[in-house]
C-alpha positions as CSV (number, residue, x, y, z in Angstrom):
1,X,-31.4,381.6,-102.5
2,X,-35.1,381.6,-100.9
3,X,-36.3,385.0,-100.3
4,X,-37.3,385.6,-96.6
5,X,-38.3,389.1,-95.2
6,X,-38.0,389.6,-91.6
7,X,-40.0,391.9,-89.1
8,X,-39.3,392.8,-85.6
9,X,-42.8,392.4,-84.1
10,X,-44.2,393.0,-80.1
11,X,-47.2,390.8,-78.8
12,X,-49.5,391.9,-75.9
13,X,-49.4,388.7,-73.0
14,X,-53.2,388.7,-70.9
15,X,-51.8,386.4,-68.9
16,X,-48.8,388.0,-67.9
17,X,-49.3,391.2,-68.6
18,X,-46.0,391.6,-70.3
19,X,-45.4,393.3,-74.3
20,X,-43.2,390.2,-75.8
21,X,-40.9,390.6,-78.6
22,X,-40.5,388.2,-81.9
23,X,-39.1,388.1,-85.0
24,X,-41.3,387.1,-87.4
25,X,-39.8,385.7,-90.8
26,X,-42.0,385.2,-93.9
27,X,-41.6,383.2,-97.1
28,X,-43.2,384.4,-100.0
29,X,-42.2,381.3,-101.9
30,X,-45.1,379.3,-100.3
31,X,-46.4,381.3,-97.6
32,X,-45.1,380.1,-94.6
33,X,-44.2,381.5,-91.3
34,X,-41.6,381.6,-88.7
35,X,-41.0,383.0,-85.3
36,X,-38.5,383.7,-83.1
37,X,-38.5,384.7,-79.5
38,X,-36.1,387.4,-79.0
39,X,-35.6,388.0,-75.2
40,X,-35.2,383.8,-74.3
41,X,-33.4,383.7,-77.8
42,X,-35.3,380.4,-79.0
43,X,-37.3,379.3,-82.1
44,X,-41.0,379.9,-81.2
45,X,-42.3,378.6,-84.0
46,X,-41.0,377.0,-86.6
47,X,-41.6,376.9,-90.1
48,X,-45.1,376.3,-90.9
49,X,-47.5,377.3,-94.1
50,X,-49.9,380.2,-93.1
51,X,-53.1,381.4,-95.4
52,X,-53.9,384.3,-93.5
53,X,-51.1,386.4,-94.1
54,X,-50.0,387.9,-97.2
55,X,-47.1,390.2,-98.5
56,X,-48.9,393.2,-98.7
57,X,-49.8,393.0,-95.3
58,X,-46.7,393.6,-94.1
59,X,-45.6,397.0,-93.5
60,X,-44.3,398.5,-90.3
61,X,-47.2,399.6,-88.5
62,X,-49.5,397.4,-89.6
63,X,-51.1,394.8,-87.5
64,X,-50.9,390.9,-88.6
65,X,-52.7,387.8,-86.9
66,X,-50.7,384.5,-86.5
67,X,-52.5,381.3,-85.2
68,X,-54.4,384.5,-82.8
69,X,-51.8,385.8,-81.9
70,X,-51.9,389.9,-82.9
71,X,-48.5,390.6,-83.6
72,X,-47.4,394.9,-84.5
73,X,-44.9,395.0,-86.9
74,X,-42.6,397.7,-85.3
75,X,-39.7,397.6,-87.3
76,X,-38.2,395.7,-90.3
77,X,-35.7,392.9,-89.1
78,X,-33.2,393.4,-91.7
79,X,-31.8,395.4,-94.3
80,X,-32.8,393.2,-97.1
81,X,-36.1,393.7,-96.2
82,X,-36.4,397.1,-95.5
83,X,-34.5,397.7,-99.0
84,X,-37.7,395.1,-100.3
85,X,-40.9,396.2,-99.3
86,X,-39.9,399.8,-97.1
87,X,-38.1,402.2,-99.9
88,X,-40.9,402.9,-102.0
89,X,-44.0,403.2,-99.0
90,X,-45.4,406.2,-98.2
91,X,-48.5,407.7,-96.6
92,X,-50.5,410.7,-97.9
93,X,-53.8,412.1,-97.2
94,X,-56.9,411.8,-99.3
95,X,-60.0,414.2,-97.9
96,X,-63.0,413.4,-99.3
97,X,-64.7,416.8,-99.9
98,X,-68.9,417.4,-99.1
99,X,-70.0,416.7,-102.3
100,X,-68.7,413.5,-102.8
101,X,-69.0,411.6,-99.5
102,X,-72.0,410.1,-101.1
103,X,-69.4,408.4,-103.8
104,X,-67.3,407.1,-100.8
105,X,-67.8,403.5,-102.1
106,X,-66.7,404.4,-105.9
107,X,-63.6,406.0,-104.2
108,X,-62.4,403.0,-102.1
109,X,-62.8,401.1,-105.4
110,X,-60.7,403.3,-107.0
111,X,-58.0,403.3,-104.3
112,X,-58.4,399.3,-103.9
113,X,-57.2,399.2,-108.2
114,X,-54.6,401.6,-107.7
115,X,-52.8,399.1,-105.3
116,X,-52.9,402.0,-102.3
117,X,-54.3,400.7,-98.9
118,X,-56.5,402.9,-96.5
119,X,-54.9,402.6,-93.1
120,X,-56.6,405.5,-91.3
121,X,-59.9,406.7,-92.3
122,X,-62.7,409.1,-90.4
123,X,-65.6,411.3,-91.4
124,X,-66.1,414.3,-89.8
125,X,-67.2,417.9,-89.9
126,X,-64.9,420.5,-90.1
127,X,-65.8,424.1,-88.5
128,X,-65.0,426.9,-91.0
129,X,-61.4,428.1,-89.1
130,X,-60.4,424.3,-88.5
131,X,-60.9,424.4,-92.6
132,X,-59.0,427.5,-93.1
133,X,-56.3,426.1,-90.7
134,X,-56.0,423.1,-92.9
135,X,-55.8,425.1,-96.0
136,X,-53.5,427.7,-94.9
137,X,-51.6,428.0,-97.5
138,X,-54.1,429.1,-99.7
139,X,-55.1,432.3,-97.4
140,X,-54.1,434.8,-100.6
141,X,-55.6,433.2,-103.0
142,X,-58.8,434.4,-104.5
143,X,-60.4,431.5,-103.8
144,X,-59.8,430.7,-100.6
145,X,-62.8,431.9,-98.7
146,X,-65.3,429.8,-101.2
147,X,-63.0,426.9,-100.4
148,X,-63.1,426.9,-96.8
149,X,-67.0,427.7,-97.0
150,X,-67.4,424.6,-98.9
151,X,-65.1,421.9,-97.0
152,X,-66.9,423.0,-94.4
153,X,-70.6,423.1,-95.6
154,X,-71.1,419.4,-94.6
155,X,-69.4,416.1,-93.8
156,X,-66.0,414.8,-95.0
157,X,-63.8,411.9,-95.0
158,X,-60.3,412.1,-94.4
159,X,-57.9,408.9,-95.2
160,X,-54.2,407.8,-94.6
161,X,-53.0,405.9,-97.7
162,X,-50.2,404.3,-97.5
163,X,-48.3,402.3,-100.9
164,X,-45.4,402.3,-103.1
165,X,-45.2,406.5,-104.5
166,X,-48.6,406.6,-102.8
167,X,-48.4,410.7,-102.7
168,X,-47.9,411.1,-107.1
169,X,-50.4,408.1,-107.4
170,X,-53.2,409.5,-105.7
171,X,-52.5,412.8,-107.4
172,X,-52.2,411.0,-110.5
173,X,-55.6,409.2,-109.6
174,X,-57.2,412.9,-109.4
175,X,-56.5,414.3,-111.8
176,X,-56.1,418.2,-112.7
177,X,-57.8,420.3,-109.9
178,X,-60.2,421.8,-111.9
179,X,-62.8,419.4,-112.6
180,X,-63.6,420.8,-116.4
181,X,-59.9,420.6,-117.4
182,X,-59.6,416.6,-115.8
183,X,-63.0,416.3,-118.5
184,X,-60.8,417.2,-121.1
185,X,-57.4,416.0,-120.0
186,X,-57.6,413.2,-118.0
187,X,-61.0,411.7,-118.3
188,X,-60.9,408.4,-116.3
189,X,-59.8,410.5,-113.5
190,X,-61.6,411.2,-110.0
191,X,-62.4,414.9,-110.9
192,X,-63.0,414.0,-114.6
193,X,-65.8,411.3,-113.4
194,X,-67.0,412.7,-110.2
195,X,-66.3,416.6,-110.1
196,X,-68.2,419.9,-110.8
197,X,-65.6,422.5,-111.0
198,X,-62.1,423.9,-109.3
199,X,-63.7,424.0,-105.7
200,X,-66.1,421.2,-105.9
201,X,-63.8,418.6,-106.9
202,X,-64.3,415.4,-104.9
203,X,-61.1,415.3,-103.0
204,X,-57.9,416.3,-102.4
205,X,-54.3,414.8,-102.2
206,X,-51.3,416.2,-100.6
207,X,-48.7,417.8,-102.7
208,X,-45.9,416.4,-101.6
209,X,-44.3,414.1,-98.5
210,X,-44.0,416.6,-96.3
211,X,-47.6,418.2,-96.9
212,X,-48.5,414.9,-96.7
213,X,-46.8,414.5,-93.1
214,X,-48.6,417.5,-92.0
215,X,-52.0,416.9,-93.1
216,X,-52.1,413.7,-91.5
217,X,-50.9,414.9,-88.2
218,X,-53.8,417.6,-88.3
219,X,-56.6,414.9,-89.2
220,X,-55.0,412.4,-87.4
221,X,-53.0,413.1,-84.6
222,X,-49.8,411.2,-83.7
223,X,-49.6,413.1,-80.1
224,X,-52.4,414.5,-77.5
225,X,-55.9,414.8,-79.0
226,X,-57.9,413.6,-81.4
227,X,-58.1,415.8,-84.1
228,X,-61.5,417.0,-85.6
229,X,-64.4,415.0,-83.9
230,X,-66.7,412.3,-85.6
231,X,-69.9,412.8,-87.1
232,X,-71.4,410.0,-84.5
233,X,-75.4,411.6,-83.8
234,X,-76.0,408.3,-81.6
235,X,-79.8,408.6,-82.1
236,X,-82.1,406.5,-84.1
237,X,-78.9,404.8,-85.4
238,X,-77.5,401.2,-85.6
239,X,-74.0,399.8,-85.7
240,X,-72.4,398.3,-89.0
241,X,-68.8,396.6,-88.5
242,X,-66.8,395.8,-92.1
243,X,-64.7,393.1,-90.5
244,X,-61.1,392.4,-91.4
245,X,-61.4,390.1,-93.7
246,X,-63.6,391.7,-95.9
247,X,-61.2,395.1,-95.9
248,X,-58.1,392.7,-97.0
249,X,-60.0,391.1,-99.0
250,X,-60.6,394.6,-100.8
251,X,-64.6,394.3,-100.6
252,X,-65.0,397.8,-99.0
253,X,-66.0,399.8,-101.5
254,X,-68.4,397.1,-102.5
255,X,-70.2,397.0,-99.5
256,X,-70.5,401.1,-99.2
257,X,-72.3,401.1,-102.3
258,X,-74.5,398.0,-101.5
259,X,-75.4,399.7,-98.2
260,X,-75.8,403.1,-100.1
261,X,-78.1,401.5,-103.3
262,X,-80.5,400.1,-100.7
263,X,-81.1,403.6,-99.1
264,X,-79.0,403.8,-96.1
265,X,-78.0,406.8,-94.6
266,X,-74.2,406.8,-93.0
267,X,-74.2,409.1,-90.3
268,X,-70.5,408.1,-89.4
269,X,-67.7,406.1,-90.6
270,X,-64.4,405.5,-89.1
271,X,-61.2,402.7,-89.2
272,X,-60.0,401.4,-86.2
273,X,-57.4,398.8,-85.2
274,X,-59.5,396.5,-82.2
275,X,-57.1,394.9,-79.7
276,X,-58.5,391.6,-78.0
277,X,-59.5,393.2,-74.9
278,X,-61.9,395.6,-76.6
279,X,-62.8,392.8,-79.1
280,X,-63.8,390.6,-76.3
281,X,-65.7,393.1,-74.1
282,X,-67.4,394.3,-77.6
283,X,-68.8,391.0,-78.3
284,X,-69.4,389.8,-74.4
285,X,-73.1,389.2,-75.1
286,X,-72.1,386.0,-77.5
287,X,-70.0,384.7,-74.5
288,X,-71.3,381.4,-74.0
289,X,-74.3,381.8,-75.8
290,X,-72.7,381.6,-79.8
291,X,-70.3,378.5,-80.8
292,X,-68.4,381.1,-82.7
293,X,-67.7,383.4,-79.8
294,X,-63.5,382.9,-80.0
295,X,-63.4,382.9,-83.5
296,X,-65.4,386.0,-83.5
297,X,-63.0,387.5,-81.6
298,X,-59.9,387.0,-83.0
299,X,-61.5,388.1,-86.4
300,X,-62.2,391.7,-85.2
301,X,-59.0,392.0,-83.8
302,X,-57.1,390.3,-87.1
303,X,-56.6,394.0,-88.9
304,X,-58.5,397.2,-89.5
305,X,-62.1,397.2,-89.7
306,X,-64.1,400.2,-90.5
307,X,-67.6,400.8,-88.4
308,X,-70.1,402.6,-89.8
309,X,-73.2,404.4,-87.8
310,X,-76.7,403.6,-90.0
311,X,-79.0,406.4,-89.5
312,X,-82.7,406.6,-89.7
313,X,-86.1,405.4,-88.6
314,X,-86.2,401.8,-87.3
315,X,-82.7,401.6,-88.6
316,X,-81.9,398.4,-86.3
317,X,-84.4,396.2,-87.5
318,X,-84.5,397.0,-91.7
319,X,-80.5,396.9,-91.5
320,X,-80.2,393.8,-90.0
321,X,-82.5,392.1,-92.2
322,X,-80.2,394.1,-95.1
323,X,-77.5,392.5,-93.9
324,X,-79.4,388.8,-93.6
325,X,-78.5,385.2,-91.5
326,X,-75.1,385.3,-90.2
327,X,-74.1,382.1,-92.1
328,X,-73.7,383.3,-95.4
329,X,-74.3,379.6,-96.8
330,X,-78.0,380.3,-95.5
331,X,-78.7,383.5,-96.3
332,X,-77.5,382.5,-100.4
333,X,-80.3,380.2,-100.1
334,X,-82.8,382.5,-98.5
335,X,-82.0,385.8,-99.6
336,X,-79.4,386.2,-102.2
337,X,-79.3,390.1,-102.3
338,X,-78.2,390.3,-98.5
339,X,-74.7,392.2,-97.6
340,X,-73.6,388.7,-96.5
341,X,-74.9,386.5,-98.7
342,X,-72.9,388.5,-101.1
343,X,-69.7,389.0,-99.5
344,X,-69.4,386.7,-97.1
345,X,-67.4,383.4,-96.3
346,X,-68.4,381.7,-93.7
347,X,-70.0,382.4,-90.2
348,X,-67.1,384.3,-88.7
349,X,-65.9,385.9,-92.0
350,X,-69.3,387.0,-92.9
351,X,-68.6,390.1,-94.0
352,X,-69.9,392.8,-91.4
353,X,-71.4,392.4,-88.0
354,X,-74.7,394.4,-87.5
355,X,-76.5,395.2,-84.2
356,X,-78.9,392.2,-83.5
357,X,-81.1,394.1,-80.8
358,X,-82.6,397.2,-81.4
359,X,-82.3,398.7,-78.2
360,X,-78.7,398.2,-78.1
361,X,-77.9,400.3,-81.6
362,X,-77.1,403.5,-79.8
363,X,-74.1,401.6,-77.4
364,X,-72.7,400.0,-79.7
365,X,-72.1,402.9,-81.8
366,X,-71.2,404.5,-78.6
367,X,-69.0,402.0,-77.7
368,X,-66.2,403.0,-81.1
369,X,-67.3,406.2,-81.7
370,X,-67.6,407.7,-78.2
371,X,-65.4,405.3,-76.1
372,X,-62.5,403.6,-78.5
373,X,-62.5,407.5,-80.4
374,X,-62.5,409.2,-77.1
């Protein structure tokens, strides 16, 4: 028998300003799609082969584009499926400590080849007793106080990962805590390649799945608030979009290190999930004006997408030129060692979006980090 998995997945209606329900069944056998309206109880769509969607996109929670539609998996739709791809998933935390936001690219990389996903990510700069709330448990130990002092010392990026045994994996990834012992015992590892000593060690990774649970919820808030705020400065900046495609596509880590070997300072960094509204109010100044404009849209809103504040003098101007034409076809013929020359598809999937005027750097940052954060 074909295998089939099956979500239960809601849809946000403009028009009628109604959540709508589907089921949405998919085929790994040859990619295809189906979907089934739940409340008029009628095929919605039948079978049909679809590109854009692949198996390791779907997870409950995640967010899925068909044919522009943004569909939320909420729940699996059978037990088959749940027994499939559910058992196994779990999220952790990953916190990249001060001395290693720097390596942020290498560390994507390294969580793209273990098969993890980043689903939540955000830097930010933790005050000395939101750092010794976070390591509690660690109050009696003799080092405690150097920890704290150094988590807190400067910028840090904390990540939800999310894949099969993801909690031993990214442990596993690490390697022993103390960065001279992972040199001797596990020398591929994060610490082993990246890591000073037992304090400054590049990251850390929840113990277990209920540290895990709670770590999350204090970087990343399921209820009220926020958690710890952004590192957004909103001055002298410009904004830097990693679109969708390019995060499925598992360039991330590549594009961090581009933008970090030509000398550009990231001030802030977080994921977010766009829903059309914002995506369509974000790019209102291409309204009428760009071909592309729809397209463009239901990009941004296709998955997560990680936005990046670019600090530094005349930032706008020398990062848009690093980032080169929008068609990438164009900029491989003009300038080959552009962000989207190198990683990008076509004019829509071109990799990253990049502030085009310089006087509107400071909104747009403003516009995720200060209004979509807030």
């Amino acid at each position: 028998m074909e295998d089939r998995y099956a979500f239960l997945t809601e849809w946000y209606d403009p028009t009628a300003a109604l959540l709508r329900r589907y089921q949405l069944f998919y085929y790994p056998q040859d990619g295809s799609v189906e979907m089934f309206d739940v409340k008029n109880r009628r095929m919605f769509l039948r079978r049909t082969k679809y590109d854009d969607i692949h198996q390791e996109d779907l997870f409950v929670g995640n967010r899925v584009n068909v044919f522009s539609r943004q569909l939320n998996l909420i729940d699996y739709g059978d037990q088959y499926t749940a027994n499939k791809l559910g058992s196994k998933k779990e999220r952790t935390l990953a916190l990249v400590k001060p001395d290693a936001v720097t390596r942020i690219g290498d560390i994507f990389e390294l969580i793209y080849s273990s098969h993890l996903i980043v689903t939540k990510a955000k830097m930010t700069k933790l005050t000395w007793s939101q750092a010794a709330d976070f390591y509690a448990e660690h109050q009696s130990k003799p080092f405690f106080n150097n920890l704290v002092q150094f988590v807190s010392s400067g910028p840090a990026v904390a990540m939800e990962l999310m894949g099969d045994e993801a909690t031993s994996i990214w442990r596993k990834l690490l390697g022993p805590a103390d960065s001279a012992v992972a040199r001797k015992e596990a020398p591929q590892s994060v610490r082993a390649q990246f890591g000073t000593d037992a304090v400054k060690n590049v990251c850390h990774g929840s113990e277990s799945l209920a540290a895990a649970a709670r770590e999350l919820e204090f970087f990343f808030p399921s209820t009220i608030g926020h958690g710890p705020s952004n590192t957004a400065v909103y001055t002298d900046c410009t904004c830097c979009i990693i679109k969708p495609h390019a995060i499925s596509e598992g360039l991330t880590g590549k594009i961090l290190n581009s933008i970090s070997a030509a000398g550009f300072e990231i001030s802030a960094l977080e994921m977010f999930n766009v829903d059309r509204a914002n995506a369509e109010e974000f790019y209102e100044v291409y309204k009428g004006v760009v071909t592309e404009y729809p397209s463009m849209v239901t990009e941004l809103c296709s998955g997560p997408c990680l936005v990046l504040e670019i600090h530094g003098t005349d930032v706008p101007k020398s990062f848009r030129e690093f980032c080169g034409p929008s068609d990438p076809e164009i900029a491989r013929h003009l300038r080959s060692n552009t962000l989207r020359a190198l990683y990008g598809k076509d004019k829509v999937r071109n990799a990253v979006h990049c502030t085009d005027l310089p006087e509107d750097g400071g909104l747009e940052v403003q516009y995720f980090f200060k209004i979509l954060d807030g």
